[in-house]
MDAnalysis code that builds the backbone (N, CA, C; Angstrom):
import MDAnalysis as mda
import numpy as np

u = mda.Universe.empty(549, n_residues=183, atom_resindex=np.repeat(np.arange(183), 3), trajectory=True)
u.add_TopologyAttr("name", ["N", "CA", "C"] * 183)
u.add_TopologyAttr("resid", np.arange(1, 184))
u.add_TopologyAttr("resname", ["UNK", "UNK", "UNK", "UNK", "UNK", "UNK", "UNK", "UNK", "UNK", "UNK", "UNK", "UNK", "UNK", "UNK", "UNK", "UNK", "UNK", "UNK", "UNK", "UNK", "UNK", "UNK", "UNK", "UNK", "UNK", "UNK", "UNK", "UNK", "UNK", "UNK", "UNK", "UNK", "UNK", "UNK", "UNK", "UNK", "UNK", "UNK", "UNK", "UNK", "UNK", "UNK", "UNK", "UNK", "UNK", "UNK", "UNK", "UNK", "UNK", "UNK", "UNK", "UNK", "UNK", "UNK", "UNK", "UNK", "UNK", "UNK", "UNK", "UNK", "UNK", "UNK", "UNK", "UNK", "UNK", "UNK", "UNK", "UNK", "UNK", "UNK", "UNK", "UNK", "UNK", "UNK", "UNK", "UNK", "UNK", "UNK", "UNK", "UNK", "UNK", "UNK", "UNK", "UNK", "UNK", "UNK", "UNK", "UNK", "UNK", "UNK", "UNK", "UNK", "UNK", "UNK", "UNK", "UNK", "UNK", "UNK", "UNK", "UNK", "UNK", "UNK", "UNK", "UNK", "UNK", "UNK", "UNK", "UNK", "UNK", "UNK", "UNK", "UNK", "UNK", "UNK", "UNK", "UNK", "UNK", "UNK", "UNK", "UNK", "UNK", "UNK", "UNK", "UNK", "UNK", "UNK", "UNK", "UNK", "UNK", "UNK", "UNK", "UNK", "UNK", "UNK", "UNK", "UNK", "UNK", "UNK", "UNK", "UNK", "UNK", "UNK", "UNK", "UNK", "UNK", "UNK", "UNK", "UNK", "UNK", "UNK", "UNK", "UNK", "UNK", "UNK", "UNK", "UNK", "UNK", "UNK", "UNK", "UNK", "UNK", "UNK", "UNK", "UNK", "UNK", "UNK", "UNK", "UNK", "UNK", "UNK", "UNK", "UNK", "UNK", "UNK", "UNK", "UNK", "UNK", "UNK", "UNK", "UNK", "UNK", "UNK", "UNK"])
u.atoms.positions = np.array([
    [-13.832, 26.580, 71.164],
    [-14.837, 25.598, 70.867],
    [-15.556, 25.942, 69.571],
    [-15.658, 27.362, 69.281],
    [-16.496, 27.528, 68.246],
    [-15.677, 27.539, 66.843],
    [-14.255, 27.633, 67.098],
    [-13.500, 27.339, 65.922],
    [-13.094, 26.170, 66.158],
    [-12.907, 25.333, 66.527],
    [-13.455, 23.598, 66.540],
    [-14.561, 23.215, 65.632],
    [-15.983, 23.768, 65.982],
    [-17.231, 23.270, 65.153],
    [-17.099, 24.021, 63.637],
    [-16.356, 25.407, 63.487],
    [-16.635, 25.812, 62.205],
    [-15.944, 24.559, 61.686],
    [-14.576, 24.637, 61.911],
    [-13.656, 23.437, 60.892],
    [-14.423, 22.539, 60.856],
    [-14.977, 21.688, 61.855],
    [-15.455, 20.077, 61.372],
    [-16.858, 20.830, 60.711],
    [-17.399, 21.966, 60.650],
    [-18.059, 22.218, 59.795],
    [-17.979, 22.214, 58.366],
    [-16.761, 23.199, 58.177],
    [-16.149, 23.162, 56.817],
    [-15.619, 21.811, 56.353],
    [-15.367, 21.534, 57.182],
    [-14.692, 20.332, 56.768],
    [-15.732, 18.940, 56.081],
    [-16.852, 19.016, 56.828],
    [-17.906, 17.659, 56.535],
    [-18.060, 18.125, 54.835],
    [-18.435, 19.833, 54.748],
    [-19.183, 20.151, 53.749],
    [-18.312, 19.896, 52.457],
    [-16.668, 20.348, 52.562],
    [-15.683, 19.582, 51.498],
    [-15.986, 17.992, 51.218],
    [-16.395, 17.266, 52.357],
    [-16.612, 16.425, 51.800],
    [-17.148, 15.645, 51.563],
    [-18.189, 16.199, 51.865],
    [-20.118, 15.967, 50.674],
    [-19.920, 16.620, 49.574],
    [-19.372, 17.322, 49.750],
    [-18.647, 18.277, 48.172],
    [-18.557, 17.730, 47.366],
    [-17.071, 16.775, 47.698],
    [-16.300, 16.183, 47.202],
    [-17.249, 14.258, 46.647],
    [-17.521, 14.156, 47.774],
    [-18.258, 12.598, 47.298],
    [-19.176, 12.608, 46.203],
    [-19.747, 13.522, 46.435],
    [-21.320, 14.135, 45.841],
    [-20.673, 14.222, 44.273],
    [-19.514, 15.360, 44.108],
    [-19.270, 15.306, 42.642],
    [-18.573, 14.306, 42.334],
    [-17.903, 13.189, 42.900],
    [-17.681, 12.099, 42.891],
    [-18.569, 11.522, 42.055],
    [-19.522, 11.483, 42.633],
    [-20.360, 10.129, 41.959],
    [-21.780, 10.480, 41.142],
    [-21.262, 10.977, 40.862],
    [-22.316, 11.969, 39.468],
    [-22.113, 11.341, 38.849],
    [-23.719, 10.774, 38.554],
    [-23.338, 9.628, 37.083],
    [-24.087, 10.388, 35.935],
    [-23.875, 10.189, 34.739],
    [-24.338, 10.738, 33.295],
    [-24.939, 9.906, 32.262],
    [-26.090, 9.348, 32.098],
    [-26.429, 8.669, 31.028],
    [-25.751, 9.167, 29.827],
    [-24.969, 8.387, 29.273],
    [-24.125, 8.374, 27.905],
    [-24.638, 7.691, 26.792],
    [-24.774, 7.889, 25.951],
    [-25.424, 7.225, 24.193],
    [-24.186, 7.442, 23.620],
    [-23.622, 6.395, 23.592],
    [-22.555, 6.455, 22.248],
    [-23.204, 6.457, 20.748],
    [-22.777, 6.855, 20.011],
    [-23.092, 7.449, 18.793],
    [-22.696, 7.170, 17.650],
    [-22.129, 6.844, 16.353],
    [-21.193, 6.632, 15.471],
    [-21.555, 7.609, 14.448],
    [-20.321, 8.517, 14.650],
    [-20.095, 9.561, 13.351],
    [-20.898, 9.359, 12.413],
    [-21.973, 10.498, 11.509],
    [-22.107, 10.340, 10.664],
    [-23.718, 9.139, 10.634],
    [-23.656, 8.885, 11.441],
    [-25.238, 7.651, 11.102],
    [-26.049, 8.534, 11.396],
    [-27.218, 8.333, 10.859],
    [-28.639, 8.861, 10.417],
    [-28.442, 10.561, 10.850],
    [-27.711, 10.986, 10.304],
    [-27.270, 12.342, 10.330],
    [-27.303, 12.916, 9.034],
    [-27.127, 12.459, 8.086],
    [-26.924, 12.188, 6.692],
    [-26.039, 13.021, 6.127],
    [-24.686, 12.834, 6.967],
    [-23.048, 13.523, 6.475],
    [-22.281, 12.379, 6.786],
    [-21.159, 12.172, 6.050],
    [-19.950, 11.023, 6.248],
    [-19.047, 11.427, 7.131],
    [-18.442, 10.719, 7.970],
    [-17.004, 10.874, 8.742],
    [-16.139, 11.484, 8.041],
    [-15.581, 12.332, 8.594],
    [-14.649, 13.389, 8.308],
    [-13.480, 13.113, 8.285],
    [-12.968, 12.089, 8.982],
    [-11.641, 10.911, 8.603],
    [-11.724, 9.953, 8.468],
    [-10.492, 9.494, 7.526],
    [-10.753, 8.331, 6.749],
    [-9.336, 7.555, 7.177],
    [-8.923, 6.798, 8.215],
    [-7.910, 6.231, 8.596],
    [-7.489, 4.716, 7.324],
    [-5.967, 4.574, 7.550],
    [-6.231, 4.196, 6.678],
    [-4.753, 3.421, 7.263],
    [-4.527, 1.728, 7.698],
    [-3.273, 1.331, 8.007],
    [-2.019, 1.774, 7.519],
    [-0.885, 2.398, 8.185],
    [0.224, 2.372, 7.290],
    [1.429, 1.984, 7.915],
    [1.534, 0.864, 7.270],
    [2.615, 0.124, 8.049],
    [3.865, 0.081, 7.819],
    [4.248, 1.552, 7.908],
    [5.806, 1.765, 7.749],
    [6.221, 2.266, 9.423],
    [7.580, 2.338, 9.110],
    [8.166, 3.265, 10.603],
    [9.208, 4.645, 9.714],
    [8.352, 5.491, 9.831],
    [8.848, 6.704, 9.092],
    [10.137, 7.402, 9.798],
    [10.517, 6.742, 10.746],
    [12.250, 7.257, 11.292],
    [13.004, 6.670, 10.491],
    [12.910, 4.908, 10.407],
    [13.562, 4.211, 9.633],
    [13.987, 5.151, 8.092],
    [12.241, 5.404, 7.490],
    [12.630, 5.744, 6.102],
    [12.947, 6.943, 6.426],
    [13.392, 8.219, 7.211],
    [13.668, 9.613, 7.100],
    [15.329, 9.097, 6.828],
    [15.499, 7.888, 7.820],
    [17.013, 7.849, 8.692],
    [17.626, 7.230, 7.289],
    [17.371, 6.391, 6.279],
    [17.553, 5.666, 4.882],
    [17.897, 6.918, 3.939],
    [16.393, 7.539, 3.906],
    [16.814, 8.616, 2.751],
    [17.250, 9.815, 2.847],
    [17.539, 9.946, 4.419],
    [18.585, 11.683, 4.529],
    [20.143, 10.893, 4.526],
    [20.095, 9.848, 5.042],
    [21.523, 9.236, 4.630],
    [21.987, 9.318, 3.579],
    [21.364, 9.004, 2.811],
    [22.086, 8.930, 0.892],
    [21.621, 10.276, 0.411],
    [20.900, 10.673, 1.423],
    [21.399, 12.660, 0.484],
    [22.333, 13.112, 0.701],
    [22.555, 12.720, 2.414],
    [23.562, 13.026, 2.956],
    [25.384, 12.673, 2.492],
    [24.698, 11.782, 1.447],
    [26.375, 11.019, 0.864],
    [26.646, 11.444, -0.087],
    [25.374, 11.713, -0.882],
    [25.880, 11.507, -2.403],
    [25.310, 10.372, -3.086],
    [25.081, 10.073, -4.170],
    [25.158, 8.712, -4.687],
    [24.968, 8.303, -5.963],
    [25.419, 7.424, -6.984],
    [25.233, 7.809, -7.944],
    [24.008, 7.186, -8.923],
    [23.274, 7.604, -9.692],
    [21.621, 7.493, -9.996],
    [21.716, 7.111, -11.639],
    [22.068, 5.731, -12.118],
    [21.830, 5.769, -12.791],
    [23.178, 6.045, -13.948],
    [24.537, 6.123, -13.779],
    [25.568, 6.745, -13.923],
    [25.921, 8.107, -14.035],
    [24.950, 8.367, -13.310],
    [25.210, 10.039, -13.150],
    [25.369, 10.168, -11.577],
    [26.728, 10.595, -10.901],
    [26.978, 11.268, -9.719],
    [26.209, 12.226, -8.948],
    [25.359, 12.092, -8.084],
    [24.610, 13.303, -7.664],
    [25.028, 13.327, -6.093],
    [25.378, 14.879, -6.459],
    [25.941, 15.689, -4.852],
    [25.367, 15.632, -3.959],
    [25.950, 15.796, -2.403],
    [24.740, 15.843, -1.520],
    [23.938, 17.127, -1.603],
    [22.527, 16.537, -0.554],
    [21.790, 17.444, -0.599],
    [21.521, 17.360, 0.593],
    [20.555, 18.614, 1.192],
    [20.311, 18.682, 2.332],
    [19.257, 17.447, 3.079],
    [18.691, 17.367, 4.125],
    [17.561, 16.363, 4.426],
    [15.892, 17.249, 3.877],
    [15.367, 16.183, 4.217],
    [13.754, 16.585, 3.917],
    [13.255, 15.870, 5.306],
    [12.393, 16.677, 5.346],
    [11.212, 16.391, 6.508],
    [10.307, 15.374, 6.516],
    [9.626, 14.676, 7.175],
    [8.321, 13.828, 7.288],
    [7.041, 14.962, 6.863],
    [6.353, 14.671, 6.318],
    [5.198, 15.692, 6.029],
    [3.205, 14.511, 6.021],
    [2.417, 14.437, 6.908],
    [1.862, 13.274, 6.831],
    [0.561, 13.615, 6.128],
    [0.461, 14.916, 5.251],
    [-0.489, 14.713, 4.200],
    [0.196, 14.087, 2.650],
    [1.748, 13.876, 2.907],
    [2.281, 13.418, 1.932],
    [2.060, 12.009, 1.938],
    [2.083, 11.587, 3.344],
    [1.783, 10.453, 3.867],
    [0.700, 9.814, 3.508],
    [-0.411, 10.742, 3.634],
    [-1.637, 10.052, 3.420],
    [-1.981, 10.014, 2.204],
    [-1.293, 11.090, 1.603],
    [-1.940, 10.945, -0.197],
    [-0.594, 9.219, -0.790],
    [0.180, 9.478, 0.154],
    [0.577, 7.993, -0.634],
    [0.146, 6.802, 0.219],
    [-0.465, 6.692, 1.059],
    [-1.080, 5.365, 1.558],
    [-2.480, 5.056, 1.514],
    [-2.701, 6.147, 0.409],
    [-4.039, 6.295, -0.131],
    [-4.074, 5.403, -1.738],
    [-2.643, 5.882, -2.066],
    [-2.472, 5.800, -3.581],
    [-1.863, 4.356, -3.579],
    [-1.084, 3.596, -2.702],
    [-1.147, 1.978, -2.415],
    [-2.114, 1.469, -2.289],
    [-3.048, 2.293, -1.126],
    [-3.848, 0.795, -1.107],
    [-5.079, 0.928, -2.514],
    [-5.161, 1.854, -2.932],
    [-5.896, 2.017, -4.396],
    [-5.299, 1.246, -4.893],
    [-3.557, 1.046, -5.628],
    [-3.588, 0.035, -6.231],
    [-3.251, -1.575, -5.884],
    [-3.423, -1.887, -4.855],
    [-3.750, -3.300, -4.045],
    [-4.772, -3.530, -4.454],
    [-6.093, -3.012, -3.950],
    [-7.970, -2.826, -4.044],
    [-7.813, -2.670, -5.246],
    [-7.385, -2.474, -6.061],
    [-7.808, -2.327, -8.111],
    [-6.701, -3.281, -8.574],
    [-5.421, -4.003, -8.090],
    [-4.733, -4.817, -8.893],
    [-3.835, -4.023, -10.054],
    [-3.111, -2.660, -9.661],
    [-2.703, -2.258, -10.895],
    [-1.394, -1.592, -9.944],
    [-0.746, -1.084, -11.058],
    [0.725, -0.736, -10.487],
    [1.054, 0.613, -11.654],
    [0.640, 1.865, -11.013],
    [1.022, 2.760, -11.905],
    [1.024, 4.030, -11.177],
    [1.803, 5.214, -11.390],
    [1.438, 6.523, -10.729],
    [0.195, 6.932, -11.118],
    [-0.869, 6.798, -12.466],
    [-1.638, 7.352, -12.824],
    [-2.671, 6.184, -12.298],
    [-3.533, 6.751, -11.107],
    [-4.756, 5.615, -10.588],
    [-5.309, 5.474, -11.832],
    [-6.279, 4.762, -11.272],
    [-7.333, 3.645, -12.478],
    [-8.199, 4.937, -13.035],
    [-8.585, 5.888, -12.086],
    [-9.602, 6.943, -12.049],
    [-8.791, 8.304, -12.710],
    [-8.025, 7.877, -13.184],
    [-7.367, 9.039, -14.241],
    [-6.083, 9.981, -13.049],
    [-6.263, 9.757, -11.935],
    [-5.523, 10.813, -10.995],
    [-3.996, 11.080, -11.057],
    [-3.659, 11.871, -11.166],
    [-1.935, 11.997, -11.042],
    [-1.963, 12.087, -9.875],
    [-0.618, 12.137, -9.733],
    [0.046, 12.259, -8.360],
    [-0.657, 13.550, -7.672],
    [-0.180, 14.534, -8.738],
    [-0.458, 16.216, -8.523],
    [-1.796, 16.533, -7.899],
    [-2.458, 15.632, -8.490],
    [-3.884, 15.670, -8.157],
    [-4.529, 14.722, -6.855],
    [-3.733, 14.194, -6.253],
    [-3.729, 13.576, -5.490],
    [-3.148, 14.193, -4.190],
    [-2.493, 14.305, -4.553],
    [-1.680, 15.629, -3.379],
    [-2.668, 16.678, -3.512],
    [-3.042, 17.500, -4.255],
    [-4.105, 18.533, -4.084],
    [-5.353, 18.040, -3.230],
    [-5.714, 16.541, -3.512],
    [-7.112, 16.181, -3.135],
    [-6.954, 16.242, -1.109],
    [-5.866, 16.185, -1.157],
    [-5.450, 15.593, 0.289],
    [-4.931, 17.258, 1.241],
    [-4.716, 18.024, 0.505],
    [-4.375, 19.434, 0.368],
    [-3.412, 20.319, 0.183],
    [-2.587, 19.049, -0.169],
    [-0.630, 19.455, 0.043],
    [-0.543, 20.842, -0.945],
    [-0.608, 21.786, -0.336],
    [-0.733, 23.329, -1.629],
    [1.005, 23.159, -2.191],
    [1.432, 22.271, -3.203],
    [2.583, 22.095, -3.279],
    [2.903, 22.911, -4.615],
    [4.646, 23.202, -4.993],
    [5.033, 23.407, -6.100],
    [5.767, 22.949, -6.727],
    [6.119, 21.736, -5.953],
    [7.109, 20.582, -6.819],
    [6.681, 19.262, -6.544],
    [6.571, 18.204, -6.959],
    [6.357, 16.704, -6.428],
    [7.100, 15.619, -7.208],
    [7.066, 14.629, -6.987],
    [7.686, 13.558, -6.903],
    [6.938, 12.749, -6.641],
    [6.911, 10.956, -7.339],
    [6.456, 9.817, -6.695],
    [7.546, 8.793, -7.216],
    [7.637, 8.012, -6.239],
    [8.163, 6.546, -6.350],
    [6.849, 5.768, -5.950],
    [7.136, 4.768, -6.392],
    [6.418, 3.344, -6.551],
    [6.916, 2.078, -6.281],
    [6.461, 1.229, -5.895],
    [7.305, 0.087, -5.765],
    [6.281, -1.079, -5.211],
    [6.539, -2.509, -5.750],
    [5.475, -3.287, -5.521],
    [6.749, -4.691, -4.869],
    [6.431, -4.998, -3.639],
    [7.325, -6.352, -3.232],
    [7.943, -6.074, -1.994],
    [8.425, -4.612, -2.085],
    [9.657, -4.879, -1.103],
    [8.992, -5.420, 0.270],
    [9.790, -6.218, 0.973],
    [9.178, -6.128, 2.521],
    [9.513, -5.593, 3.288],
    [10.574, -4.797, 3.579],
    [11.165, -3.118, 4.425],
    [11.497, -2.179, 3.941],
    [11.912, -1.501, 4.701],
    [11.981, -0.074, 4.312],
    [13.389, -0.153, 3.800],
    [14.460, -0.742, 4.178],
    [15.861, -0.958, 3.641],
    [15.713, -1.396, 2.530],
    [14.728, -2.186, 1.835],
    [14.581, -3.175, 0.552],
    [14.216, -2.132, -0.455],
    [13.271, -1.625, 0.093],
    [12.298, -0.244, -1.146],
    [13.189, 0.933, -1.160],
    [14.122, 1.033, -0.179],
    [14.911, 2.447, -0.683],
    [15.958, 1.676, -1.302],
    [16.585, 0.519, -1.241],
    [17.769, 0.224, -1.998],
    [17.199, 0.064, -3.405],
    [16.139, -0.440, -3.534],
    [15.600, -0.745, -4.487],
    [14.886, 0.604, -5.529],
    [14.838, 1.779, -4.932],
    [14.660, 2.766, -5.146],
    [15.780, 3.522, -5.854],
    [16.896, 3.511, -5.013],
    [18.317, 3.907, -5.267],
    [18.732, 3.286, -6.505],
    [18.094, 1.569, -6.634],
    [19.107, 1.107, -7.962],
    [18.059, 1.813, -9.365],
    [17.503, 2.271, -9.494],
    [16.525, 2.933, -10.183],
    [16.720, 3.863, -10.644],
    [17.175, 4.772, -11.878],
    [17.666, 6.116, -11.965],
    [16.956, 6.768, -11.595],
    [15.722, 7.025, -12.249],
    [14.810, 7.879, -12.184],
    [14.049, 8.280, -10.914],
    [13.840, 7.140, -10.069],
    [13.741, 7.007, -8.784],
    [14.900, 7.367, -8.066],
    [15.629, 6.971, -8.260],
    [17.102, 8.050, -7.459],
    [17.033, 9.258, -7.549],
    [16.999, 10.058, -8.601],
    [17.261, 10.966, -8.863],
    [15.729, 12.052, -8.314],
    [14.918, 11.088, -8.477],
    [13.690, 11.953, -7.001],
    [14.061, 11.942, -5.397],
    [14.528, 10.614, -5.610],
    [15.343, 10.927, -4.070],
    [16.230, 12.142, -3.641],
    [17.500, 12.234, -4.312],
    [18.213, 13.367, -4.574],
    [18.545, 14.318, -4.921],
    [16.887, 14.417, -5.508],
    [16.159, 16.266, -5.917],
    [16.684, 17.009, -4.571],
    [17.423, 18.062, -4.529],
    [17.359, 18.633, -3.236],
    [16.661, 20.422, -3.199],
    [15.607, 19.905, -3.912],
    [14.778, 20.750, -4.109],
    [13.468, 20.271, -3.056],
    [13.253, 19.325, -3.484],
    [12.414, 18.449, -2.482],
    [12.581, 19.054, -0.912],
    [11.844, 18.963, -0.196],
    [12.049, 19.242, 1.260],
    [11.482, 18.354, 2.224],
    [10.572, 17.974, 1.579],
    [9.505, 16.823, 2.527],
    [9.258, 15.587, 1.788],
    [8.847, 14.801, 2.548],
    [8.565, 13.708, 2.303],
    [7.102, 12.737, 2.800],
    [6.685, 11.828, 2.047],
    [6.232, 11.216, 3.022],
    [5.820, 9.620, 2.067],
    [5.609, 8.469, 3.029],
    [5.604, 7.036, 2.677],
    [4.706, 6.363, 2.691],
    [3.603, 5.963, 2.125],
    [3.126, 4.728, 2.323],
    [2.755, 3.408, 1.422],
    [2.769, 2.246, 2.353],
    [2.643, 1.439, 2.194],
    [1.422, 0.681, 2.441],
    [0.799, 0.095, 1.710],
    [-0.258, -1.142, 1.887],
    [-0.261, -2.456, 0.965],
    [-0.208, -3.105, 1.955],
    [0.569, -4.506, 1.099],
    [1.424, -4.880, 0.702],
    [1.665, -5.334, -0.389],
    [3.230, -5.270, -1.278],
    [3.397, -3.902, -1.868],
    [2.575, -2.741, -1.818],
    [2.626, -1.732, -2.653],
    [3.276, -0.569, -1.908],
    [3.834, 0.092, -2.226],
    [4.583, 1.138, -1.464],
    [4.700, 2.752, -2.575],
    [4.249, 3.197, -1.703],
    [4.461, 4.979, -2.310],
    [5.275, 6.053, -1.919],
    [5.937, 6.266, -2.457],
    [6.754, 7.727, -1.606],
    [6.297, 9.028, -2.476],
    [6.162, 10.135, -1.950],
    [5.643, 11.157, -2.254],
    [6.997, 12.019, -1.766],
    [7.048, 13.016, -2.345],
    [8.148, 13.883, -2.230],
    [7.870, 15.300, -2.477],
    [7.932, 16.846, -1.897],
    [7.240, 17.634, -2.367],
    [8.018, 19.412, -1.758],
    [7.742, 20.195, -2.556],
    [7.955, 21.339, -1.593],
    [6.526, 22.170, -1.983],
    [6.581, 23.288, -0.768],
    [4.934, 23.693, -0.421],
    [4.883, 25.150, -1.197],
    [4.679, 25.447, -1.692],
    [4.036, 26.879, -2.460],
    [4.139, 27.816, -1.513],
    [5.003, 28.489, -1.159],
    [4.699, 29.539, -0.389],
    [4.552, 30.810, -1.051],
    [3.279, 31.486, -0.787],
    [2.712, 32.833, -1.504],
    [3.639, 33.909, -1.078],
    [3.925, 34.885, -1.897],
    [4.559, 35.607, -1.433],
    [3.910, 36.530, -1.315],
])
């Protein structure tokens, strides 16, 4: 009998336990980053409306082949990686020139590429940009890339290791890069 009452003893107290932390409520204040705090949000999102399998699966293909840039034959090369500060320094550097109306690697604000990739933190020792204003997929801007020497022939740097894409609007960026490693 008396191990009868402990259990429904133990037992009630699991579950007043249990209800009790159940229903614990918390007055919540949502908040927005950065207001009357007097510091800015620490990310800066920014649409990018590519599908970066598509473009890995496009441009390790034609490293993967070969192709020729311009009338010059270039060998294969190995693949490159997705890298998404490459990413962001080029869907940074589209929609800059959408929002300013201009079409150039060198922004309005004097920036190179190089410097653009640094701002974003890519500690790089090689880079690359393509550009491109129109295409509407990712099949359009790499073919359109490919018929391009100079742009080919960043493609098929196989020095390059990474990559990364963006797009805003009609404007499209590819960034291309390998990382500084200190020795």
């Amino acid at each position: 009998m008396k191990t009868n009452l402990v259990r429904n003893i133990t037992a009630l107290v699991v579950l007043v336990t249990m209800f009790s932390s159940c229903a614990k409520e918390v007055e919540l204040t949502p908040i927005t980053p950065g207001a009357g705090d007097g510091e800015e949000p620490t990310v800066v999102i920014i649409a990018n409306k590519i599908n970066k399998d598509s473009l890995l699966l496009l441009v390790n293909e034609t490293r993967a082949k070969g192709c020729n840039c311009g009338g010059v034959q270039m060998a294969p090369v190995g693949n490159v990686t997705w890298n998404d500060l490459l990413e962001y320094a080029a869907v940074k550097h589209s929609k800059d020139m959408s929002d300013n109306n201009y079409f150039n690697h060198n922004s309005r604000n004097g920036a190179t590429p190089g410097a653009r990739l640094d701002a974003v933190g890519y500690r790089w020792n090689a880079y690359a940009e393509n550009i491109a204003k129109g295409p509407k997929d990712a099949a359009a801007v790499i073919a359109g890339w490919i018929k391009s020497p100079d742009h080919c022939k960043n493609l098929m740097n196989g020095s390059f290791k990474e990559m990364g894409v963006g797009r805003y609007n009609e404007y499209w960026t590819q960034e291309f890069g390998v990382i500084n490693n200190p020795k």
